[in-house]
C-alpha positions in Angstrom: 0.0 0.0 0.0 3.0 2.4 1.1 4.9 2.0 -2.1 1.4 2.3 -4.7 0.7 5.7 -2.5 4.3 6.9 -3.1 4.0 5.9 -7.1 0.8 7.5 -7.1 2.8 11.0 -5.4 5.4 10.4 -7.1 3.3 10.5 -10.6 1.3 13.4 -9.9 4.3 15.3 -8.7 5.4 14.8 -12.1 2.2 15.6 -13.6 2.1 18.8 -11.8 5.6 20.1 -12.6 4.6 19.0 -16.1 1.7 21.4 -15.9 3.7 24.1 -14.4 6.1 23.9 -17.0 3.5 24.2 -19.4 2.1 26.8 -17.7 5.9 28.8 -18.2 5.6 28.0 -21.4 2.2 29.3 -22.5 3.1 32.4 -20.7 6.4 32.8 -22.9 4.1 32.5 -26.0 2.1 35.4 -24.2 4.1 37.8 -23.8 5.9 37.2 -27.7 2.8 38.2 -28.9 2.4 40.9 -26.9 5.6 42.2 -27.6 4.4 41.7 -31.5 1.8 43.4 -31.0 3.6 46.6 -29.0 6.1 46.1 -32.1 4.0 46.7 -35.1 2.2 49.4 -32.9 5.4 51.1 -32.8 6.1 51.4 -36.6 3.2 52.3 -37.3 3.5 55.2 -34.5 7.1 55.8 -36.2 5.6 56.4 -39.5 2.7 58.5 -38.6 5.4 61.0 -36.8 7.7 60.9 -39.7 4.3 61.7 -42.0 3.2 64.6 -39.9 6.9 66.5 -39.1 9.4 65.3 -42.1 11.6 64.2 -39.2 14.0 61.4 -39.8 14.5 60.9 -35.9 10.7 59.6 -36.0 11.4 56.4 -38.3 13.7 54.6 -35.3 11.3 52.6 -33.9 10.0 51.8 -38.1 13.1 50.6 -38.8 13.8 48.7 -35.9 10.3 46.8 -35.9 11.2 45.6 -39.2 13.9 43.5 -38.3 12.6 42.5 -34.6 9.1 41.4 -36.0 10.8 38.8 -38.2 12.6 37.5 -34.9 9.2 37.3 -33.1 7.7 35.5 -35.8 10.8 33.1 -35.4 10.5 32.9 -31.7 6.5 32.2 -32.0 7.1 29.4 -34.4 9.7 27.7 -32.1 7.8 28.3 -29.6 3.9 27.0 -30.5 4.0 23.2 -31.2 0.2 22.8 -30.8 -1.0 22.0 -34.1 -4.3 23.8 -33.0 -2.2 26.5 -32.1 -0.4 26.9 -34.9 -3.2 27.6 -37.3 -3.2 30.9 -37.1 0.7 31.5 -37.5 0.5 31.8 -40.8 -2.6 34.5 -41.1 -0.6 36.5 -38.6 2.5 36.8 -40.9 0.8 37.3 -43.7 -1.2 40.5 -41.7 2.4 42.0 -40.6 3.6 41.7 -43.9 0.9 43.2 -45.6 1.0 46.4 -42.8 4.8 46.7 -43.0 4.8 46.8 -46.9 1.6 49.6 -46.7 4.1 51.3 -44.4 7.1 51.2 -46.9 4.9 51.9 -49.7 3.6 55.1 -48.1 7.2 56.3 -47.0 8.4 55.6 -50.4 5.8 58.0 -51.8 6.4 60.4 -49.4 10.5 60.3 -50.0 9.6 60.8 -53.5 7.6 64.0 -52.9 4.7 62.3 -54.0 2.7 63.4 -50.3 -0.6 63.4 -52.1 0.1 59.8 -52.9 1.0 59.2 -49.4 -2.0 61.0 -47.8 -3.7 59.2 -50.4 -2.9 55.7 -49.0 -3.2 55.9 -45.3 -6.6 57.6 -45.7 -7.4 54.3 -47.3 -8.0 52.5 -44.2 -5.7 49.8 -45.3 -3.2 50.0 -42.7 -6.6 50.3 -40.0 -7.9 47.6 -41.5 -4.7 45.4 -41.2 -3.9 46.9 -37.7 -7.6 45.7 -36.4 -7.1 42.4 -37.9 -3.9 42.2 -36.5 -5.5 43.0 -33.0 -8.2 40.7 -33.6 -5.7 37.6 -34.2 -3.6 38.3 -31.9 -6.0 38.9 -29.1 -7.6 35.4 -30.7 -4.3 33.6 -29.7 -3.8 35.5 -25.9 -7.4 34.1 -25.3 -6.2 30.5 -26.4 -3.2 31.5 -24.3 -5.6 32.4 -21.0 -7.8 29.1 -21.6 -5.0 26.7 -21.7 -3.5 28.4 -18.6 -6.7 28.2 -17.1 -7.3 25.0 -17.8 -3.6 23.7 -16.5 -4.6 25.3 -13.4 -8.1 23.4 -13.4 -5.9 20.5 -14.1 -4.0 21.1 -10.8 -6.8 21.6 -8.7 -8.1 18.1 -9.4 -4.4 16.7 -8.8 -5.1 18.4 -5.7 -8.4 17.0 -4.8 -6.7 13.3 -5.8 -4.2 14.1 -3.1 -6.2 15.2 -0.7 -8.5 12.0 -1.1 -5.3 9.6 -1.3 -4.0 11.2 2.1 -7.4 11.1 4.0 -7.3 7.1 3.5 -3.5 6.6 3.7 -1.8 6.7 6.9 -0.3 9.7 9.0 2.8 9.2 7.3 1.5 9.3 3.9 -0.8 12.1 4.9 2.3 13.9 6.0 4.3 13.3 2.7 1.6 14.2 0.5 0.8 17.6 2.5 4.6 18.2 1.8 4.3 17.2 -1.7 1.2 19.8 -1.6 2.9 22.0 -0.1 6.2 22.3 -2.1 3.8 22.6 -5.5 1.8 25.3 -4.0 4.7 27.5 -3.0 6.1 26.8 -6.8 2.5 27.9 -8.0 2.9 31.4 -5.8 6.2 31.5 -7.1 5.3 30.9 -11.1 1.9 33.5 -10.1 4.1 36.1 -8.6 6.8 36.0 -11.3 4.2 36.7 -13.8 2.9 39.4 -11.5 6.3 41.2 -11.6 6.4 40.6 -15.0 3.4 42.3 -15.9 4.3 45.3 -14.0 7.8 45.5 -15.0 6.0 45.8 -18.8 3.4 48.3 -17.6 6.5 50.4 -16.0 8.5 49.6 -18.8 5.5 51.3 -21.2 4.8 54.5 -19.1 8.9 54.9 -19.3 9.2 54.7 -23.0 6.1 57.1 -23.2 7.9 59.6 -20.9 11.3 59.5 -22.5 9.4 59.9 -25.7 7.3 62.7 -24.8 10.8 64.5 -23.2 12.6 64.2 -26.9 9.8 66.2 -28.6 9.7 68.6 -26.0 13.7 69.1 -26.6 13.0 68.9 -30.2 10.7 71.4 -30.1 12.5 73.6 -28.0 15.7 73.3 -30.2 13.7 74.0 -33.0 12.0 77.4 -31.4 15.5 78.6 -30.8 17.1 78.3 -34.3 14.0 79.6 -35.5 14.2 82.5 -33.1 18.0 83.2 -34.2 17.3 83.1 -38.2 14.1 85.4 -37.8 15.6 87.7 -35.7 19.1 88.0 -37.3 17.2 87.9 -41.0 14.9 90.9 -39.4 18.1 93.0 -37.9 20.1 92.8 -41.2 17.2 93.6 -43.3 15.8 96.3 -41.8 19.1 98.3 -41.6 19.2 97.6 -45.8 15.8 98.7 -45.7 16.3 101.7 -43.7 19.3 102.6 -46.0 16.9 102.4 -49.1 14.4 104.1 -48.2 16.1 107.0 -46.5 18.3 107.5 -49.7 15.2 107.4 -52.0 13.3 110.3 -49.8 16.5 112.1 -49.9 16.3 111.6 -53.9 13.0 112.4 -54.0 13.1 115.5 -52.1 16.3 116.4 -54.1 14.2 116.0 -57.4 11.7 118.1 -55.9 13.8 121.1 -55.5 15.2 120.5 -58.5 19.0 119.4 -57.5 20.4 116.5 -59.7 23.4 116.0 -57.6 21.6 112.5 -56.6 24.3 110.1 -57.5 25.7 109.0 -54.1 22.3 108.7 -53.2 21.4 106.4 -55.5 24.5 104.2 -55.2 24.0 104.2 -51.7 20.4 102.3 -51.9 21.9 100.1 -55.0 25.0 99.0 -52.4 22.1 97.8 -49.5 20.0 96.4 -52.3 23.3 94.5 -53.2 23.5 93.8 -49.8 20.2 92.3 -49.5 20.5 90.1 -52.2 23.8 88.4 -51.4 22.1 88.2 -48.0 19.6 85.9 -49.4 21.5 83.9 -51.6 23.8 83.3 -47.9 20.0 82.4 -46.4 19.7 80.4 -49.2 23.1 78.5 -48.9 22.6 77.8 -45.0 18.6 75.9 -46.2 20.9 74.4 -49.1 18.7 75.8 -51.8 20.8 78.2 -53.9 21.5 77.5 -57.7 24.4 75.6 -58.2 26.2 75.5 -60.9 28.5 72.1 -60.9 30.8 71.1 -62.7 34.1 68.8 -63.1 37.4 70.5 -62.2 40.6 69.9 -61.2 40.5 70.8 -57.8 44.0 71.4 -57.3 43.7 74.2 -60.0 40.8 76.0 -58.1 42.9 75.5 -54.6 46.2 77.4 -56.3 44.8 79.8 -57.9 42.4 81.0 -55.0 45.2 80.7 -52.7 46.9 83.4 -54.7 43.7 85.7 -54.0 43.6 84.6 -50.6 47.4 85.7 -50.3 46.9 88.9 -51.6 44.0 89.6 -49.5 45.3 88.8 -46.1 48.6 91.4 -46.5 52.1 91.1 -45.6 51.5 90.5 -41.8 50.4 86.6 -43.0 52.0 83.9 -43.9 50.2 81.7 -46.6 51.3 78.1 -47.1 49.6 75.6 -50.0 50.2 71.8 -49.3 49.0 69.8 -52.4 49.7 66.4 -53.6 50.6 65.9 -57.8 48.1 63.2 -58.1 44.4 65.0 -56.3 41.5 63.8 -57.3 38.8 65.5 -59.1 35.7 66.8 -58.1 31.9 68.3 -59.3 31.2 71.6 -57.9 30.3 74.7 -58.1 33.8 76.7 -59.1 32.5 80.5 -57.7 31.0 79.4 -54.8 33.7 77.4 -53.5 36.5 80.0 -54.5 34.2 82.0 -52.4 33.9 79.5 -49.7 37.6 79.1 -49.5 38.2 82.8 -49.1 35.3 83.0 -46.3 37.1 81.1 -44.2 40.6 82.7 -45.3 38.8 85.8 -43.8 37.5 84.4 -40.7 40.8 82.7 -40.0 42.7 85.8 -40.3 40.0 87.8 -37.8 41.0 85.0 -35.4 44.8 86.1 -36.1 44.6 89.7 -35.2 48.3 90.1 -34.4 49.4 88.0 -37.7 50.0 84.4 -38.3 50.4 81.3 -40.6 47.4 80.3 -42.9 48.0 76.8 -44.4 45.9 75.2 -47.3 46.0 71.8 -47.9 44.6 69.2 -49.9 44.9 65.5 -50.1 42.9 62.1 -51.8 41.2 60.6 -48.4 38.8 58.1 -47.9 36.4 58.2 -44.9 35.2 54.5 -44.1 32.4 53.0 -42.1 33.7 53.7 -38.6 33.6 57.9 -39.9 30.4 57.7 -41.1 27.9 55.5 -38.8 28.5 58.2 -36.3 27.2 61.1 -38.6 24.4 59.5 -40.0 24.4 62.8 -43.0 27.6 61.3 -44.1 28.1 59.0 -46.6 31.6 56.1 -46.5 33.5 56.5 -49.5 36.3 59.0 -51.7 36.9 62.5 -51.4 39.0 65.4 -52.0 39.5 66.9 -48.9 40.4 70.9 -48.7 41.8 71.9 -45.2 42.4 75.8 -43.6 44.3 75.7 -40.9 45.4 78.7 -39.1 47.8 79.4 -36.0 44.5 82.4 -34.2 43.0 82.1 -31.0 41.0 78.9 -31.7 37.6 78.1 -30.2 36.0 76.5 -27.5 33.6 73.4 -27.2 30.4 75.7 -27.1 31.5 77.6 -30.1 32.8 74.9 -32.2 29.0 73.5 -31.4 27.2 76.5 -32.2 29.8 77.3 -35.6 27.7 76.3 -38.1 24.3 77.8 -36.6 22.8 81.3 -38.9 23.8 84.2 -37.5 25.7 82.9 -34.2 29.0 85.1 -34.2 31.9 85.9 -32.0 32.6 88.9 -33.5 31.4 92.7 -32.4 28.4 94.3 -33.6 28.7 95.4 -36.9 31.7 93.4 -37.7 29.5 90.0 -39.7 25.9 88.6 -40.4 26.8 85.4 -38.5 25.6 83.6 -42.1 29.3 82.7 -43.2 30.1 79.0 -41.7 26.3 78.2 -42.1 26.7 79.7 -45.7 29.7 77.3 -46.2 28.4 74.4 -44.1 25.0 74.7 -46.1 26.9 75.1 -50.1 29.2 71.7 -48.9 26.4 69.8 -47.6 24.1 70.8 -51.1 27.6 69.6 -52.5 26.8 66.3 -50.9 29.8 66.7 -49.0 30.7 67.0 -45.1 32.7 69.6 -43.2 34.5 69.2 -39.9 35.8 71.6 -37.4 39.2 70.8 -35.4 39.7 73.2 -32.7 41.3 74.1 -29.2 41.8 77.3 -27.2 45.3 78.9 -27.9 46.1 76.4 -30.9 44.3 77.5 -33.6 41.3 76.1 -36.0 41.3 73.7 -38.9 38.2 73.7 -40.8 38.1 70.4 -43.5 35.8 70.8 -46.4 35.0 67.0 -47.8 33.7 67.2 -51.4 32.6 63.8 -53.2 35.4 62.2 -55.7 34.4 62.6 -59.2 35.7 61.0 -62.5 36.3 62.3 -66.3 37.5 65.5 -68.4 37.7 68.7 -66.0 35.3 71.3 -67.6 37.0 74.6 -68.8 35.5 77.9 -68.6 33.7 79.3 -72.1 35.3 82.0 -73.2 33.8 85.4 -72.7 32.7 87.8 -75.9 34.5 91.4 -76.0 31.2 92.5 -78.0 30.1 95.1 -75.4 28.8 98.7 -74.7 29.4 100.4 -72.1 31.2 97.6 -70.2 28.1 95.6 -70.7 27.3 92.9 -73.8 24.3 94.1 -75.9 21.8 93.3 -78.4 22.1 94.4 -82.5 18.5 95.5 -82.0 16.6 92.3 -84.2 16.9 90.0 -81.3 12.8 89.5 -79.7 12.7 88.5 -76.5 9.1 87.1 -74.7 9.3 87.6 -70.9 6.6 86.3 -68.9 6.0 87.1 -64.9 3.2 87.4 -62.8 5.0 90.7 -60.9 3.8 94.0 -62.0 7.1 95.3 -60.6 9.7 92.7 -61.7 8.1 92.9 -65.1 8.1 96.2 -66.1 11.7 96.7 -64.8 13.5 93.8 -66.8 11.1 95.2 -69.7 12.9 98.3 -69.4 16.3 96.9 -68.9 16.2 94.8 -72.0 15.2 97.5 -74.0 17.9 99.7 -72.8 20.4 97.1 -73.7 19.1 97.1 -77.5 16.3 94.1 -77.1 12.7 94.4 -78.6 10.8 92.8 -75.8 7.0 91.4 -75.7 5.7 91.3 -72.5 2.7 88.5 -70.9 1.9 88.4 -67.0 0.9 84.7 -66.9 2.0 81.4 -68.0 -1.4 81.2 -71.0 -0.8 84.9 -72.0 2.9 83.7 -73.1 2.1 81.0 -74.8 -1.0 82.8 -76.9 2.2 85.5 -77.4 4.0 82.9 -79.1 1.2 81.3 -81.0 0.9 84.9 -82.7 5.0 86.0 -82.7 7.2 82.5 -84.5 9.8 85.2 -84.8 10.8 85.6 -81.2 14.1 84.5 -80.3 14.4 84.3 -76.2 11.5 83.1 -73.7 12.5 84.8 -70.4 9.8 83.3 -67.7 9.6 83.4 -63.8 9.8 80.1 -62.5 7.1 80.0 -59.4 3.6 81.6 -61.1 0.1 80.6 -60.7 -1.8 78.3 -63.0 1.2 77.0 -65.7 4.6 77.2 -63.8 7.5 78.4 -65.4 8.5 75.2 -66.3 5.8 74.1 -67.1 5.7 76.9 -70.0 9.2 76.5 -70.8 8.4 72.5 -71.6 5.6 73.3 -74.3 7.2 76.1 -75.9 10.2 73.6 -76.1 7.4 71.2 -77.8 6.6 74.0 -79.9 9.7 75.1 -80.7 12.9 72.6 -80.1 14.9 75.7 -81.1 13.7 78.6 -79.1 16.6 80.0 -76.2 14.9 79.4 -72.7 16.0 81.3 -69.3 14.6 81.0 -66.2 14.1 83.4 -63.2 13.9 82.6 -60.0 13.9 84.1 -56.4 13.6 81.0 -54.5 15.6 77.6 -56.1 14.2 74.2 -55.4 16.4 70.9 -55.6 15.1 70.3 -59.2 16.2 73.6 -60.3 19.9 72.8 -59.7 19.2 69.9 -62.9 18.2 72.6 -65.1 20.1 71.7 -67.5 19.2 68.2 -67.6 15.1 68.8 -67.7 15.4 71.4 -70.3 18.9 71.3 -72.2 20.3 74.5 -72.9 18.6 76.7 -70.7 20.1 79.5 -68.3 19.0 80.4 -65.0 18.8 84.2 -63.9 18.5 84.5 -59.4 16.2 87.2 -58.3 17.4 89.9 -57.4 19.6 90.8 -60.7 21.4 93.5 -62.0 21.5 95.0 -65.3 24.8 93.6 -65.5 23.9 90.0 -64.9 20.6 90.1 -66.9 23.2 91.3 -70.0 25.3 88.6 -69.5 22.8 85.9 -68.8 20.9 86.9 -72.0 23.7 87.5 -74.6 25.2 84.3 -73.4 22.2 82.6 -74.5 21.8 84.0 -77.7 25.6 83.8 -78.2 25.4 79.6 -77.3 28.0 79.6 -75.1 27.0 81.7 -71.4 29.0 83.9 -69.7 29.9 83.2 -66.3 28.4 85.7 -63.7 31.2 87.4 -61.9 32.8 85.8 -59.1 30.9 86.7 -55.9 33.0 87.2 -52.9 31.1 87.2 -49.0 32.7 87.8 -46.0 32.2 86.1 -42.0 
């Protein structure tokens, strides 16, 4: 009798920690698909940010779900063994699938500009739709989950109820070993219960805590975002309104001169046309820092550009200076825009001699380098690979970690009032990164600055500059008086003035203020020679009208104006060949080159622009 009651202990002991176990098991199951579920959640989350602000940062969690999910799905498949369980594995894959592809199919239409395509999808319901069946099938298998748990612990409590009717008829002894045996399993049961207890709350904790770091990043975000904001709009408003205030005190002085009939209005007049000036190479820095200014790129031979600017820079600095240029025999080439990097290079020849008040040693130096994986994965803007690298190093003051940080930011400057915009290393950082290049600052108090420009390696013939017609006037090239130019732009203002200015440089000129009033213009005029057309106007864009009349007529000159240049309109040349672009605000002088250039087939180059810290 003794030894059948201690096989029958010893068997449901067995059975018991067989249920337990199971028990562990189901739970593990559990919580997988919980964390599936708080996985997909999160892309999805990711993806909606990313949507709503443009911001990279949001897509983290996206891109790690993808490759997690997978690893769930692997874990659930070792995991379920229950053929009745398994059933619904496949579904469930299929479901996360189908909602990660909608999620890379409506990022790849948004990375592509296409946002009405993007909106377009995820107000489909597509992605609800798979979320809810996702929810559905999941909360399907957690319910399986909690009736197989429940029913282990069913299970038990009839084990228990055997024992407890085995003991009553055995004797003391056995009584006593089975209320052990009882014992042992319940304080394992507590054990298993209060585990999953701490579990539980150690997810809930875990949840609130991702929810409050998450909610603290967007508040920073937010906050960093407020202050930049709050540096560009009030540096922008400081600079111009002090142009401003020099044009329109100089014009009431001109008109007030006029009045009393005094002539001797010249200084006035160059005075507004220098802030004007002014203005406009302040916007073209603005639009260097947003990496939106026209470039003009081509292949050079960089060591070329280095010398030769290192010969201006030398003669700029004075005598005080020392100018040293480091170059290897075998540099690589590069595509870029020539002006605005001679003008980049002599920026920070400037700034580098501000920093060297007393005199100094300004070195220039190139070299072939290649920045590898380890370079790049820790500035995620910056792509492994070639590149000519352009270095400035000088022997100044240097700077400290705050203002190395802040270097690059518009119109942060150490300098006095008076003495710089502040739009100089965000000029340059903005023209190399619209390069796709990277710069780097190395810097320590007392030791001086080296500032590394990092422009992309580029193969073939080096491009040589056209050569420049000596027909001209006056200094300026001119038309014979038979060359008819269309210009097209929806300003009152901007129109009549190039009007004017065409005609004083011996143009005929037809004039249209919308994209459908040019093209009726030359429907009626197949003799006109030039179509000169804003680029941003209501209705038919610019380019749009520059595509049909190029439909029209394959031969007719094109150039474009523009105040404000997207990212396509550095291609120009490759969506409509042969064309010229003309930035808003222009001078006589550029509108005389830009046009005879084009009617000459071979563009003059605009004159180098120089800018200053």
């Amino acid at each position: 009798m003794l030894t059948s009651l201690l096989a029958g202990a010893y068997v449901l002991a067995a059975a018991r920690e067989a249920g337990m176990e199971q028990q562990q098991h189901i739970q593990a199951v559990r919580a997988s698909l919980r964390s599936t579920m708080l996985t997909i959640q999160g892309a999805e989350t990711g993806q909606r940010g990313y949507l709503l602000t443009g911001e990279k940062a949001y897509l983290a969690p996206y891109v790690r779900a993808r490759a997690r999910l997978t690893a769930l799905m692997q874990t659930l498949d070792h995991q379920i063994e229950d053929p009745h369980r398994r059933r619904d594995l496949p579904e469930l894959r299929a479901l996360i699938a189908g909602k990660l592809a909608e999620l890379a199919q409506t990022l790849s239409y948004y990375d592509r500009g296409e946002h009405a395509a993007a909106a377009k999808l995820v107000q489909s319901n597509l992605g609800m739709q798979l979320m809810e069946r996702i929810r559905t099938l999941v909360g399907s298998m957690l319910v399986d989950c909690d009736r197989s748990i429940a029913a282990e612990q069913a299970r038990e409590r009839l084990l228990s109820r055997w024992v407890l009717t085995g003991a009553s008829a055995s004797a003391l002894a056995i009584l006593g070993l089975a209320m052990l045996t009882l014992r042992e399993m319940s304080r394992r049961h507590r054990m298993m219960m209060r585990v999953r207890d701490e579990l539980l709350s150690s997810s809930e904790a875990l949840r609130r805590s991702t929810e409050r770091q998450a909610m603290l990043e967007e508040a920073v975000r937010q906050s960093r975002k407020m202050e930049a904001l709050g540096a560009l709009t009030g540096g922008m408003a400081h600079d111009f309104n002090n142009m401003l205030a020099v044009v329109m005190g100089n014009l009431e002085l001109l008109k007030a001169r006029l009045a009393r009939g005094n002539h001797d209005v010249g200084r006035y007049v160059g005075y507004a046309l220098e802030a004007t000036r002014r203005a406009g190479e302040l916007t073209q820095r603005l639009l260097a820092f947003a990496r939106k200014q026209p470039l003009h790129a081509v292949l050079v031979a960089t060591n070329e550009v280095v010398a030769s600017t290192t010969e201006v820079i030398r003669r700029t600095l004075g005598g005080i200076y020392s100018v040293e240029l480091k170059q290897p025999p075998d540099l690589w080439k590069t595509r870029v825009d020539v002006n605005q990097l001679e003008s980049t290079l002599i920026n920070l020849a400037v700034n580098a001699r501000d920093a060297m008040p007393e005199g100094g040693r300004l070195t220039v130096e190139t070299a072939n380098v290649f920045l590898g994986e380890d370079f790049a994965s820790g500035r995620p803007d910056v792509a492994s690979g070639t590149y000519v690298m352009i270095a400035i190093t000088d022997t100044g003051h240097g700077m400290t970690a705050e203002v190395r940080r802040k270097a690059f930011e518009p119109f942060f400057t150490t300098k006095a009032a008076g003495k710089g915009t502040g739009l100089g290393l965000s000029q340059v950082y903005g023209f190399i990164k619209q390069s796709g290049g990277h710069v780097d600052i190395e810097s320590e108090v007392g030791r001086g600055t080296t500032i590394r420009l990092y422009l992309p390696r580029a193969d073939g013939a080096a491009a040589t500059g056209p050569a420049r017609s000596d027909r001209t006037i006056g200094g300026l090239p001119r038309g014979n008086g038979t060359t008819l130019i269309l210009l097209v732009d929806d300003d009152v203002g901007v129109r009549v003035f190039a009007a004017e200015a065409l005609t004083e440089l011996g143009y005929r000129v037809l004039t249209a203020s919308s994209g459908h009033d040019g093209l009726a213009v030359l429907d009626a005029h197949p003799q006109i020679d030039l179509l000169l057309t804003d680029v941003e106007m209501a209705q038919l864009t610019g380019w749009e009208l520059a595509d049909i009349a190029r439909q029209v007529r394959p031969g007719l000159k094109i150039l474009l104006m523009t105040g404000f240049t997207r990212e396509v309109t550095e291609r120009i040349g490759e969506r409509i060949p042969g064309a010229g672009l003309l930035r808003k605000p222009f001078t006589l002088e550029e509108l005389a080159r830009r046009v005879h250039g084009l009617m000459s087939d071979g563009p003059d180059p605009p004159p180098t622009q120089r800018f200053g810290a």
